[in-house]
Residue frames relative to the residue before (quaternion, step in Angstrom):
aa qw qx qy qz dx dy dz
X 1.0000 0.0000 0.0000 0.0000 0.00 0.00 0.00
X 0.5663 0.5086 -0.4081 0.5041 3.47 0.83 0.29
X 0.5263 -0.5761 0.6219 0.0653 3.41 -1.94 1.17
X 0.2914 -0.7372 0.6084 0.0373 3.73 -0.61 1.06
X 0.3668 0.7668 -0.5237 0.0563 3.44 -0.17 0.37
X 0.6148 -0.6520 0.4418 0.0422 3.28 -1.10 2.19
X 0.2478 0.7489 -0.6096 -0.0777 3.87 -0.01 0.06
X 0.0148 0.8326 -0.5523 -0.0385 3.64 -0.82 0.96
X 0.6155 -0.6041 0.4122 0.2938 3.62 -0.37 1.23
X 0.4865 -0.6515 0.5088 0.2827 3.38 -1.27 0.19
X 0.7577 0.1795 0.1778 0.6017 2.91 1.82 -1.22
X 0.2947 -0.7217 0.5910 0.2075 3.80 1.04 1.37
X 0.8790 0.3816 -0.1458 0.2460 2.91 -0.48 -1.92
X 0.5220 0.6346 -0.4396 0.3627 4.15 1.59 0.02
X 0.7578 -0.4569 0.2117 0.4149 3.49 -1.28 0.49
X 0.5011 -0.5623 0.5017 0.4255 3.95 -0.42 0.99
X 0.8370 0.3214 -0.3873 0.2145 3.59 -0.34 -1.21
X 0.3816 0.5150 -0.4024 0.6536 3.74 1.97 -0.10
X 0.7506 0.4585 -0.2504 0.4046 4.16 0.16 -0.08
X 0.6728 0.3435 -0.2245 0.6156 3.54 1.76 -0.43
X 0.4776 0.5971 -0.4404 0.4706 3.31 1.36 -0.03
X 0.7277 0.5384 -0.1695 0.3897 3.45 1.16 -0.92
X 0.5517 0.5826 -0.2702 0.5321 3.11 1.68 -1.10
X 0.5987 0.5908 -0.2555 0.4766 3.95 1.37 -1.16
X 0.6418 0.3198 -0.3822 0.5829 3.59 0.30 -0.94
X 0.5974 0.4847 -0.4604 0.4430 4.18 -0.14 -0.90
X 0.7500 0.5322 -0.2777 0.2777 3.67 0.29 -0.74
X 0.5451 0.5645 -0.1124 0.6096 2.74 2.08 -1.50
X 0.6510 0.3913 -0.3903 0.5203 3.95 1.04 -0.39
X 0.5657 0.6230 -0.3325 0.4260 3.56 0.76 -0.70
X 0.7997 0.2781 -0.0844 0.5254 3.53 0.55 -1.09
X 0.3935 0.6038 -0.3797 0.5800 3.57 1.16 0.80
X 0.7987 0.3035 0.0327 0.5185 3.54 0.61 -1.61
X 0.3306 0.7366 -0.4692 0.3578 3.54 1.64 0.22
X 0.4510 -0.6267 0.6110 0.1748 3.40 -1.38 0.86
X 0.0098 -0.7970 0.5002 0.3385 3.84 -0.52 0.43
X 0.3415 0.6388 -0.5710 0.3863 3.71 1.04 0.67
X 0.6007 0.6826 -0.1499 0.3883 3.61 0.86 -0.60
X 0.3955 -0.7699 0.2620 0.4270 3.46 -0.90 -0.23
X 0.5981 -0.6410 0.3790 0.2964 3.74 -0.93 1.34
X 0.7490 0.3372 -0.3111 0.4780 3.97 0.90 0.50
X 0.2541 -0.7334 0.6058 0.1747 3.15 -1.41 0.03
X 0.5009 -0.7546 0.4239 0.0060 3.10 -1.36 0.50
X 0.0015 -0.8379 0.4889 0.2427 3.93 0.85 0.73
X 0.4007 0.6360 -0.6106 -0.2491 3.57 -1.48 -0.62
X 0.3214 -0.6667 0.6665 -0.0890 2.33 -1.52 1.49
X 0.0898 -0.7857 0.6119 -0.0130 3.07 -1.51 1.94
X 0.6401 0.4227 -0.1977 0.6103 3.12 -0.62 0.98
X 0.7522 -0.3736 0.3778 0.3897 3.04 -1.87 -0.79
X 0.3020 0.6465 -0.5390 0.4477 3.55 1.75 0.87
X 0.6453 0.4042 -0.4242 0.4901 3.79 0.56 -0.82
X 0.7661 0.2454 -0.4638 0.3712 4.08 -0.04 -0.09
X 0.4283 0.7101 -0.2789 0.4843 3.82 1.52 0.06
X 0.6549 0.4230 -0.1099 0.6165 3.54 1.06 -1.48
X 0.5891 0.5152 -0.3315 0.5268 3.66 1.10 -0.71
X 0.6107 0.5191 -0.2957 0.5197 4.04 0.15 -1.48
X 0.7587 0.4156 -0.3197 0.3867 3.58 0.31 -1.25
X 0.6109 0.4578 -0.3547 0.5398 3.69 0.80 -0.92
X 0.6340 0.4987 -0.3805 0.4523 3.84 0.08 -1.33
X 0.7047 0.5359 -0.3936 0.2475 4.07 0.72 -1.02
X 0.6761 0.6088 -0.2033 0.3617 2.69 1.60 -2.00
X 0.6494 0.4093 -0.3766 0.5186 3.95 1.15 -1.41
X 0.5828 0.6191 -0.4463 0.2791 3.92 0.48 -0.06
X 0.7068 0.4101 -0.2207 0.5325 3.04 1.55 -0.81
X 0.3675 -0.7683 0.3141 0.4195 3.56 1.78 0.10
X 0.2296 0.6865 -0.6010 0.3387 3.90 1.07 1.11
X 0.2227 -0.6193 0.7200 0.2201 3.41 -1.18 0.61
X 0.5904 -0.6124 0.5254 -0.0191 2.89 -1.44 2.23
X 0.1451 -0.7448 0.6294 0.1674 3.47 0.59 -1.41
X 0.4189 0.6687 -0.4122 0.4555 3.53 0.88 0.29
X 0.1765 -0.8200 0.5395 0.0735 3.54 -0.62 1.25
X 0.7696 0.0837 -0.0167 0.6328 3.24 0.89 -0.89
X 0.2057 -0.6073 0.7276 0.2439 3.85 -1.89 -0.17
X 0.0896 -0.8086 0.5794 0.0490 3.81 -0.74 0.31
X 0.0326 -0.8544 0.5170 0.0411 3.72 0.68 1.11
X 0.3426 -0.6911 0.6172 0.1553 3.59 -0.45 0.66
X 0.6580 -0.4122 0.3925 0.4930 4.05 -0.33 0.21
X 0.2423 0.6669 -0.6249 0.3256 3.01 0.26 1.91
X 0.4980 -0.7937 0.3238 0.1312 3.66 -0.89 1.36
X 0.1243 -0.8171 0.5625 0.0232 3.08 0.71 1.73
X 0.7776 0.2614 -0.2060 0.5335 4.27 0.27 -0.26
X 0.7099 -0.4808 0.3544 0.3732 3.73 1.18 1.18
X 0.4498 -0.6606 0.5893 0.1185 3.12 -1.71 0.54
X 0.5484 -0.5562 0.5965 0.1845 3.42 -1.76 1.03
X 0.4956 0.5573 -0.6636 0.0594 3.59 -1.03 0.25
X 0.4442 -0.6230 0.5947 0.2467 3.40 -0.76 1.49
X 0.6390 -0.4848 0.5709 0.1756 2.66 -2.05 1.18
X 0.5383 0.5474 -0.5187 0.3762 3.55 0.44 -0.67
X 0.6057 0.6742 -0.2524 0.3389 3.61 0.74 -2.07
X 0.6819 0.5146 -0.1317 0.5029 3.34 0.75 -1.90
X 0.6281 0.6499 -0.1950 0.3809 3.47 0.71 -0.54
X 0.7245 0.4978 -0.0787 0.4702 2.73 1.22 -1.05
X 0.6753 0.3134 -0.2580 0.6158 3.01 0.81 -1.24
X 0.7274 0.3552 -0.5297 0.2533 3.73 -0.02 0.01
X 0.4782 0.5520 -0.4507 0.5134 3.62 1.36 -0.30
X 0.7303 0.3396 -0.4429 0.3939 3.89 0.09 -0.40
X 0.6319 0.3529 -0.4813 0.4945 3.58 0.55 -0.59
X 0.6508 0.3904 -0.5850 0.2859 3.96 0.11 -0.36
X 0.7277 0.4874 -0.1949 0.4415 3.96 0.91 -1.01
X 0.5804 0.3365 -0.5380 0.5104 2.94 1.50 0.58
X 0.7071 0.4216 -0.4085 0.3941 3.67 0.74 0.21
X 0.6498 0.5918 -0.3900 0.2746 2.90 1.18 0.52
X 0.5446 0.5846 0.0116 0.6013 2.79 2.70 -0.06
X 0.4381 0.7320 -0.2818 0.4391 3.00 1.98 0.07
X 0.6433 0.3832 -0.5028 0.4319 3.32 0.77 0.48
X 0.6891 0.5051 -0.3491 0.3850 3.57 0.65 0.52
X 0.7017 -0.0123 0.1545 0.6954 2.99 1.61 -1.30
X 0.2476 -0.7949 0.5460 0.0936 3.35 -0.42 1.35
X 0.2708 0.8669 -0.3617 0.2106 3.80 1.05 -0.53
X 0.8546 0.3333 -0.1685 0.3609 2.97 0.69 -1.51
X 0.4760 0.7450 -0.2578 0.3897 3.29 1.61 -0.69
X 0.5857 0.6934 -0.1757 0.3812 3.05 1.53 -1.58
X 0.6212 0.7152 -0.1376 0.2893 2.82 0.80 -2.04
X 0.8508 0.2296 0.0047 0.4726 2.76 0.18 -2.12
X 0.4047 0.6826 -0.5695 0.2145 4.14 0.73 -0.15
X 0.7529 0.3876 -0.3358 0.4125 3.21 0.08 -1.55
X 0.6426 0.4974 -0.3767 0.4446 3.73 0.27 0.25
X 0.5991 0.4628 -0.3019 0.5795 3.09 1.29 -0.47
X 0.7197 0.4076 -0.3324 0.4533 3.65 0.43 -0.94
X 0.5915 0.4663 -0.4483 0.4812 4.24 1.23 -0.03
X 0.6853 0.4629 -0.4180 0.3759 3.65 0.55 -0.85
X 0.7997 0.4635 -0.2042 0.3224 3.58 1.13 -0.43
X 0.1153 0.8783 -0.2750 0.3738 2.66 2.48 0.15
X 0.5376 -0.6390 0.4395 0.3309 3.82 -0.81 0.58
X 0.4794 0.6083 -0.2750 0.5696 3.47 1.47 -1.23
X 0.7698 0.3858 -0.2582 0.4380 3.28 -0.30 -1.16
X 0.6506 0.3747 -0.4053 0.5216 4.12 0.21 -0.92
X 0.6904 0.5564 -0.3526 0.2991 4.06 0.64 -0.36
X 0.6828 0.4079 -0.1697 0.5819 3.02 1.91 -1.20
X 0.6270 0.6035 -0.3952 0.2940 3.57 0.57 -0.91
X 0.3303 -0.7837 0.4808 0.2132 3.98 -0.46 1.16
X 0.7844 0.1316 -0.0498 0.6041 3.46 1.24 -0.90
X 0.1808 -0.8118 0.5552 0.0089 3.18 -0.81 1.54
X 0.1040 -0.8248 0.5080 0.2256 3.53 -1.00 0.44
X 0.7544 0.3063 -0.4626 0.3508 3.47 -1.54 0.22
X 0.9184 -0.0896 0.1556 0.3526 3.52 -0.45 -0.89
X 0.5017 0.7718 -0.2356 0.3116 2.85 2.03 -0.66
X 0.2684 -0.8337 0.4048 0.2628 3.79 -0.02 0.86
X 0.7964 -0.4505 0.3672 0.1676 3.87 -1.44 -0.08
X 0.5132 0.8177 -0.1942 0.1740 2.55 1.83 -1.33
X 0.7139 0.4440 -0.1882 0.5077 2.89 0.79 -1.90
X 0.6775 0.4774 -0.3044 0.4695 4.34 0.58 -0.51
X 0.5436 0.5515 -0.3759 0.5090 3.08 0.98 -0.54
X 0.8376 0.3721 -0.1426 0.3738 3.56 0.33 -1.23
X 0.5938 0.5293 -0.3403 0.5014 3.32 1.90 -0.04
X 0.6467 0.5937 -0.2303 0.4199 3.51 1.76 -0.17
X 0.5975 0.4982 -0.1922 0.5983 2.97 2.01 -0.40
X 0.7619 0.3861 -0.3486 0.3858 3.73 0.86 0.13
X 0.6657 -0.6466 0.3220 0.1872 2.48 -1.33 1.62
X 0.6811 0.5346 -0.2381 0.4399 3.44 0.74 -1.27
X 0.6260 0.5257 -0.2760 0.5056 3.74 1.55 0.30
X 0.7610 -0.2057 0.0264 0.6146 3.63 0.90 -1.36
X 0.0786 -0.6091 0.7496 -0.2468 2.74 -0.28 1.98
X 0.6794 -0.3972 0.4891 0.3760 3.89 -1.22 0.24
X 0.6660 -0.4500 0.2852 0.5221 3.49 0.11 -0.88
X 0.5595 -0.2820 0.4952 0.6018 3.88 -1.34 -0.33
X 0.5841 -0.5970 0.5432 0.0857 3.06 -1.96 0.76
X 0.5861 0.5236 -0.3474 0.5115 3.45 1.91 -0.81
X 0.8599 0.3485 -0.0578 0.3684 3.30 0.15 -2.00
X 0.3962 -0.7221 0.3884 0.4132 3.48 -0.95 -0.43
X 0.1846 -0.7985 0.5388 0.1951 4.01 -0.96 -0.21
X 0.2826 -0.7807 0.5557 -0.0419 2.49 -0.94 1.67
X 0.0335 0.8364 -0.5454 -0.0438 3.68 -0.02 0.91
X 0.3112 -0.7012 0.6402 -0.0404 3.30 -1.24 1.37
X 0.1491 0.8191 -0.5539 -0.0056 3.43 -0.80 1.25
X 0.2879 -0.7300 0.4889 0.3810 3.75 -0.63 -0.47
X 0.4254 -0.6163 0.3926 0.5339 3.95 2.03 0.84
X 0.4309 -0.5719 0.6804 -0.1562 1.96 -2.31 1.08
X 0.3391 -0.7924 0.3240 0.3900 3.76 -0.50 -0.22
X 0.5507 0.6441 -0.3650 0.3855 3.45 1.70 0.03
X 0.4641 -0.7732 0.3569 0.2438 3.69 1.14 0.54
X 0.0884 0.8051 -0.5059 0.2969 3.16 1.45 1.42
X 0.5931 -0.6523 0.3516 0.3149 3.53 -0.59 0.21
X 0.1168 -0.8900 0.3193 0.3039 3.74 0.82 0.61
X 0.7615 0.3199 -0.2526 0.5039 3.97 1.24 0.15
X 0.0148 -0.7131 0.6960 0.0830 3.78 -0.78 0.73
């Protein structure tokens, strides 16, 4: 007796708080078109960077004081305190994609190779989550994803959140 409903971004990899805005209005269509013979709640899970996305969206709606109707969130190892990718890692792949464009008149290969890695680490997501940045890349954007409320607050005040990890190494609690 329960409705499945699939929400897939246009753009995984676009700013979350432009992604929980979206996740908010979907909620706000959902609970418009709600049967009341049915059940009066919903259910998030959220994999990934859906559980801080699924989070922003709930935190927006109780901000504007809309009842969400959301009972629970279920975040599956989603990076509420940002992501790890050594600098070393980052390094790398930007030195090969630059030396492969610098080598690209002989052998384009390498250039290939290494973009699409290049085009995720620079990825809006990724400048929000990434804890250590290398080359020139500023703070900004992490900095300002650590400071918003509507991200790591504790949970919504209505529903509950169930967070689901496989650990981590900063001794964060891995269930709420």
């Amino acid at each position: 007796i329960f409705d499945i409903i699939y929400v897939d971004f246009n753009d995984g990899l676009d700013d979350m708080m432009r992604n929980g805005v979206c996740l908010r209005k979907v909620l706000e269509e959902i609970n418009k078109h709600r049967f009341k013979l049915y059940s009066a709640e919903s259910y998030i899970v959220g994999l990934g960077t859906g559980g801080l996305i699924s989070r922003i969206a709930v935190n927006l709606l109780e901000s504007g004081n809309i009842d969400h109707k959301v009972k629970k969130i279920i975040a599956v190892n989603s990076p509420f305190r940002g992501i790890n990718i050594p600098p070393s890692l980052q390094s790398f792949i930007k030195q090969g994609y630059y030396l492969g464009k610098s080598i690209s008149f002989w052998y384009d290969g390498l250039e290939k190779t290494f973009a699409p890695y290049v085009a995720l680490i620079d990825s809006k997501l990724m400048q929000q989550l990434i804890i250590y940045r290398t080359w020139n890349d500023s703070m900004q954007e992490y900095n300002l994803y650590l400071n918003n409320n509507l991200v790591l607050r504790d949970s919504p005040d209505n529903c509950e959140t169930v967070v689901v990890s496989n650990g981590n190494y900063r001794n964060y609690t891995l269930c709420s």
